[in-house]
C-alpha positions in Angstrom: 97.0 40.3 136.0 100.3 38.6 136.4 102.6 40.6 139.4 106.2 40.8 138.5 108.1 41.1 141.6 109.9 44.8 140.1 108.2 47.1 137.5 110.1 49.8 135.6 108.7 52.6 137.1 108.5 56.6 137.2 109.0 57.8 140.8 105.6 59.5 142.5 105.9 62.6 143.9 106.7 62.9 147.3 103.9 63.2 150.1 103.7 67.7 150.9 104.9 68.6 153.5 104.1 71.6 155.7 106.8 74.4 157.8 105.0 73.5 161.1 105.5 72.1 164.2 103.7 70.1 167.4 104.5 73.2 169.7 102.5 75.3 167.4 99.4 72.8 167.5 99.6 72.6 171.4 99.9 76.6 171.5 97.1 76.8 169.3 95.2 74.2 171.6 95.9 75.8 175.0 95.0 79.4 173.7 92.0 78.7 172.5 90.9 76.7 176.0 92.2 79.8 177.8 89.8 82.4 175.8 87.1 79.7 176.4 88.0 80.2 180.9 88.6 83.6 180.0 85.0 84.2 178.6 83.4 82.4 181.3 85.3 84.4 184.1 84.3 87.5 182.2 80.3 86.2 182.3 80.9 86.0 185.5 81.8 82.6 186.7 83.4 83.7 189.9 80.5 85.9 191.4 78.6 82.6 191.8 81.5 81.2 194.3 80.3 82.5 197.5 77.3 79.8 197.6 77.0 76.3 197.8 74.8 76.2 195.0 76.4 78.9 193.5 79.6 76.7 193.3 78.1 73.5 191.8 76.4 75.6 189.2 79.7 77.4 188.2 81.5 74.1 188.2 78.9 72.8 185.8 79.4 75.8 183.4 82.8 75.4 183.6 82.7 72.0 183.5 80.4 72.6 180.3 82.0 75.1 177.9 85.9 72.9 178.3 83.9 69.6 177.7 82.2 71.2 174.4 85.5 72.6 173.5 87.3 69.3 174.0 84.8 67.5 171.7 85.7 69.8 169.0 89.5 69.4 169.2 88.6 65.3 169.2 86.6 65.7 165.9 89.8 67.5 164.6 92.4 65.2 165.7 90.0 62.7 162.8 89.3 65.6 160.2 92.3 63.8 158.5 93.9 66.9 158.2 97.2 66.1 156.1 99.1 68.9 159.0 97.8 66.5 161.5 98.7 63.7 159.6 102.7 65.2 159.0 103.5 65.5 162.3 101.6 62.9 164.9 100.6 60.4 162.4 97.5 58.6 162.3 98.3 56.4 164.9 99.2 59.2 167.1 96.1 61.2 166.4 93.7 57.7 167.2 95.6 58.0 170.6 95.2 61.6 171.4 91.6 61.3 169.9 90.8 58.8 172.7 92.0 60.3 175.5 90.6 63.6 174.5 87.4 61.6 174.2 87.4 60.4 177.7 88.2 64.0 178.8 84.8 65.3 177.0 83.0 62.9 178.7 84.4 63.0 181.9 84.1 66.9 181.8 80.1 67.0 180.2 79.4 64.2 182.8 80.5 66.2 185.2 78.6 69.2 183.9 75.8 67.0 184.8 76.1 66.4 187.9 77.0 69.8 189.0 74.2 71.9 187.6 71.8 69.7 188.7 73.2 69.6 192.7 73.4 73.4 192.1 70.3 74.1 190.8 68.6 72.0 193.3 70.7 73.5 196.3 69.0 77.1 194.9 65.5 75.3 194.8 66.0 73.5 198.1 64.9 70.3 196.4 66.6 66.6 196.1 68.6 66.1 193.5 66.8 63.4 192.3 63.5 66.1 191.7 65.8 68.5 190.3 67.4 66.3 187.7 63.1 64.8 186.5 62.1 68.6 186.8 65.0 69.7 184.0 64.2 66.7 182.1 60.6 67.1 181.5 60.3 70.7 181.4 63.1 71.9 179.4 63.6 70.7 175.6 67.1 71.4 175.2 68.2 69.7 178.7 66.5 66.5 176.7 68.9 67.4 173.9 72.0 67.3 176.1 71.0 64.1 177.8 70.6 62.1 174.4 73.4 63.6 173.7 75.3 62.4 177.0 74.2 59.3 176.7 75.5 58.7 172.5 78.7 60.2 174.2 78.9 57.3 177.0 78.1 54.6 174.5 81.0 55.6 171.8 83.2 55.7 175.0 82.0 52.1 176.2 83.3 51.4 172.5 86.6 52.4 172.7 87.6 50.6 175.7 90.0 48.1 175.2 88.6 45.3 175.8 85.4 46.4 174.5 87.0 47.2 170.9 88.4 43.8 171.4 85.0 42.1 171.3 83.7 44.4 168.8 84.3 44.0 164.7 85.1 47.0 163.0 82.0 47.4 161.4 79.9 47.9 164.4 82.9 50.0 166.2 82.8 52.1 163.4 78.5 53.0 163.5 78.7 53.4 167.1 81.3 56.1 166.4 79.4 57.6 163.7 76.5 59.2 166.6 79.5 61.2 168.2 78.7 64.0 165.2 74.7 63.6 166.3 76.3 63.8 169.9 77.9 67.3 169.1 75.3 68.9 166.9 72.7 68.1 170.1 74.7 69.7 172.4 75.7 72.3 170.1 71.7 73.4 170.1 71.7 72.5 173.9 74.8 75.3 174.1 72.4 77.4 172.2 69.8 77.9 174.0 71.3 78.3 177.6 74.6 78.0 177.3 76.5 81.1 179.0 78.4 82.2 176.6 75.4 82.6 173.7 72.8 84.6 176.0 74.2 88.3 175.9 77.3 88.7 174.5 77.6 88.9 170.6 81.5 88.2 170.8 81.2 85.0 172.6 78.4 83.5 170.3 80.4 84.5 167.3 83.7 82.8 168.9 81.5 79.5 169.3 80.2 79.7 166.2 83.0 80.3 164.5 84.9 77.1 166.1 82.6 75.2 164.8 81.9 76.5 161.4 86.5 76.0 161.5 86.1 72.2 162.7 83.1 71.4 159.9 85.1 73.0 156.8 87.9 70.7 158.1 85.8 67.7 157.8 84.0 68.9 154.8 87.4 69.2 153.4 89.4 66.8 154.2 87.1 63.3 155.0 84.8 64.5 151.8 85.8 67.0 149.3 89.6 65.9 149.0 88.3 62.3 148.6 86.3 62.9 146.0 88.6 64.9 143.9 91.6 62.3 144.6 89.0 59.7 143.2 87.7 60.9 140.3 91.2 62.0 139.3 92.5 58.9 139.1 89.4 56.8 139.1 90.2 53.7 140.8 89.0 50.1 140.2 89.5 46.5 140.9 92.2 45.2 138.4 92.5 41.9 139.7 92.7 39.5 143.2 94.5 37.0 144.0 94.5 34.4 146.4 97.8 35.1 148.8 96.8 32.2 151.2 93.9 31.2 153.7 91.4 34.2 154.0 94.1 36.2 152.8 93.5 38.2 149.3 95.6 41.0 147.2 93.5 43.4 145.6 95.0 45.1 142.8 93.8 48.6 142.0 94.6 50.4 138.8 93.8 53.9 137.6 94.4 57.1 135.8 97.8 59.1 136.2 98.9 56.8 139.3 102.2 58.0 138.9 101.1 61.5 140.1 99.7 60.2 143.6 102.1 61.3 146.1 102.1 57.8 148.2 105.2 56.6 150.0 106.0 52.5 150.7 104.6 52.2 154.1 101.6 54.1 154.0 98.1 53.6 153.9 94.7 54.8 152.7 90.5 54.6 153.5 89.1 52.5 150.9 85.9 51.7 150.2 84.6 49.1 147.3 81.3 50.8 146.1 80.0 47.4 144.4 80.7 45.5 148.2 78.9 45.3 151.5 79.7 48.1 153.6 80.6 50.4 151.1 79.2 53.4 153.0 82.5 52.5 155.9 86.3 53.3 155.0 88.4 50.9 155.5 92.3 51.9 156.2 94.7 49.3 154.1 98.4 49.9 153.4 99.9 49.4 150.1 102.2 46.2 150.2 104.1 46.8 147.1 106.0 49.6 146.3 103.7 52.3 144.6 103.9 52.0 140.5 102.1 53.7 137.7 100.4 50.3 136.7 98.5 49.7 139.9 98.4 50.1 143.6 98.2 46.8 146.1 96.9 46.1 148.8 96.8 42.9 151.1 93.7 41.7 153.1 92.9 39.4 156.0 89.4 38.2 156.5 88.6 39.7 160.2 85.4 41.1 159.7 82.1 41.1 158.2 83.4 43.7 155.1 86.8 42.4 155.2 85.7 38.8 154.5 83.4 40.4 151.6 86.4 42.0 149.8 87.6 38.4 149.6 85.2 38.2 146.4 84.9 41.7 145.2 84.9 41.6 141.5 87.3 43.1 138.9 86.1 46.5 137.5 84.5 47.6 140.6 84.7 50.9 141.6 86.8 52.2 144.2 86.7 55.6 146.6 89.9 56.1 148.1 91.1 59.0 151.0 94.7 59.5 151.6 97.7 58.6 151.7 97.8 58.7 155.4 100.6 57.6 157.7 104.5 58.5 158.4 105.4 55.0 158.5 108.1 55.5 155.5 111.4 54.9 154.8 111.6 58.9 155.3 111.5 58.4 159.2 115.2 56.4 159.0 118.1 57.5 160.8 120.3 54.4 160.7 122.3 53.1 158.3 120.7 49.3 159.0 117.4 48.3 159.3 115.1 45.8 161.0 111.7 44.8 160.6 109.4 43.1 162.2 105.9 42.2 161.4 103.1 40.3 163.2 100.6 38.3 161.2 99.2 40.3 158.3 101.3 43.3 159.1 103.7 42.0 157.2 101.5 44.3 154.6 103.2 48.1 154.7 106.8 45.7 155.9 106.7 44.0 152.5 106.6 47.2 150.7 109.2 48.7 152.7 111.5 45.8 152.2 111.2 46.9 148.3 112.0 50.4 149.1 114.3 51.3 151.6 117.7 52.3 150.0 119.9 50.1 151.8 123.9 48.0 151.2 123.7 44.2 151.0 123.4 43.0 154.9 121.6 45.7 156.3 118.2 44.7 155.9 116.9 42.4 158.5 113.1 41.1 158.4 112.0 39.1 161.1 108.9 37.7 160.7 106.2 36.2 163.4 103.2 34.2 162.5 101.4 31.2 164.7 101.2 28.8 161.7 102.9 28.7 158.2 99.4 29.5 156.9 99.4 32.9 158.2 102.6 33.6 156.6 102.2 35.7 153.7 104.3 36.2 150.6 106.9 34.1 151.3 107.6 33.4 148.0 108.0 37.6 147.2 109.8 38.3 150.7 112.8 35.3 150.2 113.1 36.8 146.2 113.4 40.1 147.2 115.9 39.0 150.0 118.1 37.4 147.7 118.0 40.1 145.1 118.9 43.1 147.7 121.4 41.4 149.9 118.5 40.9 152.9 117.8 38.7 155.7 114.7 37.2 156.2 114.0 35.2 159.7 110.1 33.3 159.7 109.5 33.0 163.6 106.6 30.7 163.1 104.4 28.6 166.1 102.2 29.7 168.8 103.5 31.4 171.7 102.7 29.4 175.4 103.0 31.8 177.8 103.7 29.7 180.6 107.0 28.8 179.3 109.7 31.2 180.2 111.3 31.8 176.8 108.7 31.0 174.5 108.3 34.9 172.9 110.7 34.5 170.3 110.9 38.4 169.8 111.6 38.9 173.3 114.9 41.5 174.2 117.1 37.9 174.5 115.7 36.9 171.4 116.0 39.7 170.0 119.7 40.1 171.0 120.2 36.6 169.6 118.9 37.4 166.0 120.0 40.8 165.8 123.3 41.3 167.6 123.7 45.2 166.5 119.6 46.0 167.5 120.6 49.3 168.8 122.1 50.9 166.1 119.3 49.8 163.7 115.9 51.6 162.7 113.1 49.2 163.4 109.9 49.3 161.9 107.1 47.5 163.9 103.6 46.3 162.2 101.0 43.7 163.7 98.3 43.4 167.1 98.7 45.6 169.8 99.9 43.2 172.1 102.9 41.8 169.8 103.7 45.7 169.4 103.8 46.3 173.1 106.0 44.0 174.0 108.4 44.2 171.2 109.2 47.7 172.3 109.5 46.8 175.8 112.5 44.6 175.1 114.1 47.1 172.3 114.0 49.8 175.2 115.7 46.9 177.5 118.2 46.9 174.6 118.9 50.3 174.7 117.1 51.3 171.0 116.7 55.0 171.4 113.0 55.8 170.9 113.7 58.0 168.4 114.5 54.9 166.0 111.8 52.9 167.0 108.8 53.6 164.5 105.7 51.4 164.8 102.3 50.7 162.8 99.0 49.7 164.3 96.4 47.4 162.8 94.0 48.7 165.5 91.0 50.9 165.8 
């Protein structure tokens, strides 16, 4: 299928958007923790304060019922709820997911550690006896320490320098135990926890938090998937070679004028004639959206990633989204720079397409270690001349030892792009590259409001 750099085209339909704000998310957050204290108080949490082990065992049913609650709110934040999606981005959410992770384990660690000094201070036994008596006489305390232990290792993952080292693909499995993680404690909670033994209110509370949190899931990561795909019924059209273990897939289907998909956002594919096709995959679009097919742009990285490379035309393809808010509808300037990394040049490239702009205010600067890892050169320069747009290849490896090497640095930066603060910039490529590019555009004085960035990260 030959590309041609514009297509007549019908405009898609604009993403939904919802009358709702962060505040209202945050209320909704803290209330619900606040009922989960408040019930706890009411069990009577605070008679056990006036003993020693009295105090370690309320600290671990404390302790307890926030960490269970946390992990709930984390398997929200990546329901892929589209209100989520509209007001934090999917970027955002990864963030907040993380940290909330770290607080659930931190808090059901904790839990731990508590009830068993508690419940051996009541025994008058070592800790040590306490914690092999609750392990090999009660069932559910078994649960809840397989299900401690799934917890620590999906943590483990998401360290940084552990998701560093790790490909997507086995990032992604290890993830997959933190639903086996909840349902294990959820029966653990069952059984002992405070809030299910007498009082019909609580248990119907718990339940009915997680019956909320499994309809969101059920929802959004399979039922609206499923519908979006066999609506348009996606497949492989064609792919084509973009440069060394780059490839383009092409993906046509039915009505693809009607799927409301901005420049600049992504979705979870999966190929389901390819290894791997049980794991989504996020890819942006990098063309403009068209009724004739969708495109997306892949570097081999990983084990999948390098299969795509030789998926074959006609395959089927399962597709969740649009996700993202990294559009042209986040603008506030008049002008407008981007800068890509590598293969985030991807959503960058369609954005250059899109974005309404005069002649002069685009700017795209563009940073790859060799000219091999620069990708559609030919497409970027074409549409450059056609909409009046610069285009600045900032190609060779960086040596960090020499002050003045970053080439997107703020001086650099200043050099290139004398009017920087009073531009939009859109940021896509590796975390690192990301980091320090908006440490120099804050040096520069670029409110944060117009500083909108993309991560290829997990």
């Amino acid at each position: 299928m030959q590309q041609p750099l514009r297509l007549r085209r019908s405009v898609p339909p604009l993403p939904r958007t919802w009358p709702i704000h962060p505040v209202e998310i945050w209320v909704v957050v803290i209330a619900n923790a606040v009922v989960v204290a408040g019930m706890w108080v009411r069990h009577g949490g605070m008679d056990q304060l006036g003993t020693q082990g009295g105090l370690f065992t309320a600290a671990g049913q404390i302790t307890a019922l926030l960490g269970t609650y946390l992990a709930l709110v984390g398997i929200v934040l990546m329901s892929r709820s589209p209100w989520l999606d509209q007001l934090f981005g999917m970027d955002g959410l990864a963030r907040w997911h993380r940290w909330v992770g770290f607080a659930t384990l931190w808090l059901l660690v904790g839990h731990t550690a508590f009830t068993t000094v508690g419940y051996a201070a009541q025994a008058r036994s070592s800790v040590i006896d306490e914690g092999v008596t609750l392990l090999t006489t009660y069932p559910y305390v078994l649960m809840a320490t397989v299900a401690l232990v799934l917890l620590v290792a999906v943590a483990v993952a998401s360290v940084r320098a552990a998701r560093r080292r790790l490909s997507y693909e086995t990032w992604y499995g290890i993830h997959l135990y933190a639903y086996l993680a909840v349902a294990l404690a959820f029966l653990h909670e069952l059984a002992v926890g405070t809030d299910f033994v007498s009082d019909t209110l609580a248990q119907a509370y718990w339940v009915g938090l997680y019956v909320a949190v499994i309809a969101l899931v059920l929802v959004f990561r399979i039922w609206q998937p499923i519908q979006l795909s066999l609506r348009h019924r996606f497949r492989v059209a064609d792919v084509r070679q973009e440069g060394p273990g780059v490839v383009s897939i092409y993906i046509s289907g039915r009505h693809l004028e009607r799927l409301p998909v901005r420049a600049g956002q992504f979705f979870m594919w999966r190929f389901l004639a390819a290894g791997g096709w049980w794991r989504a995959h996020p890819f942006s679009v990098s063309a403009v959206p068209n009724s004739n097919y969708l495109r997306i742009t892949i570097k081999g990285t990983g084990d999948d990633t390098r299969v795509l490379q030789g998926v074959a035309t006609g395959t089927r393809v399962f597709a969740e989204g649009p996700y993202g808010t990294f559009t042209a509808a986040r603008r506030r300037q008049e002008r407008v720079l981007l800068i890509a990394g590598g293969i985030g040049i991807t959503p960058l490239r369609a954005l250059l397409e899109d974005l309404p702009a005069q002649p002069g205010a685009l700017t795209v600067l563009y940073r790859a270690s060799s000219w091999d890892d620069v990708v559609f050169r030919q497409e970027l320069d074409a549409l450059a001349q056609a909409r009046g747009a610069t285009v600045q290849y900032l190609v060779g490896r960086r040596h960090p030892t020499h002050k003045g090497a970053d080439p997107l640095d703020a001086r650099s930066l200043r050099r290139l792009v004398p009017d920087v603060e009073v531009r939009d910039v859109f940021i896509c490529g590796p975390d690192p590259m990301i980091d320090s590019v908006r440490r120099a555009l804050r040096s520069l004085h670029v409110p944060s409001g117009q500083i909108h960035a993309e991560r290829f990260a997990y």
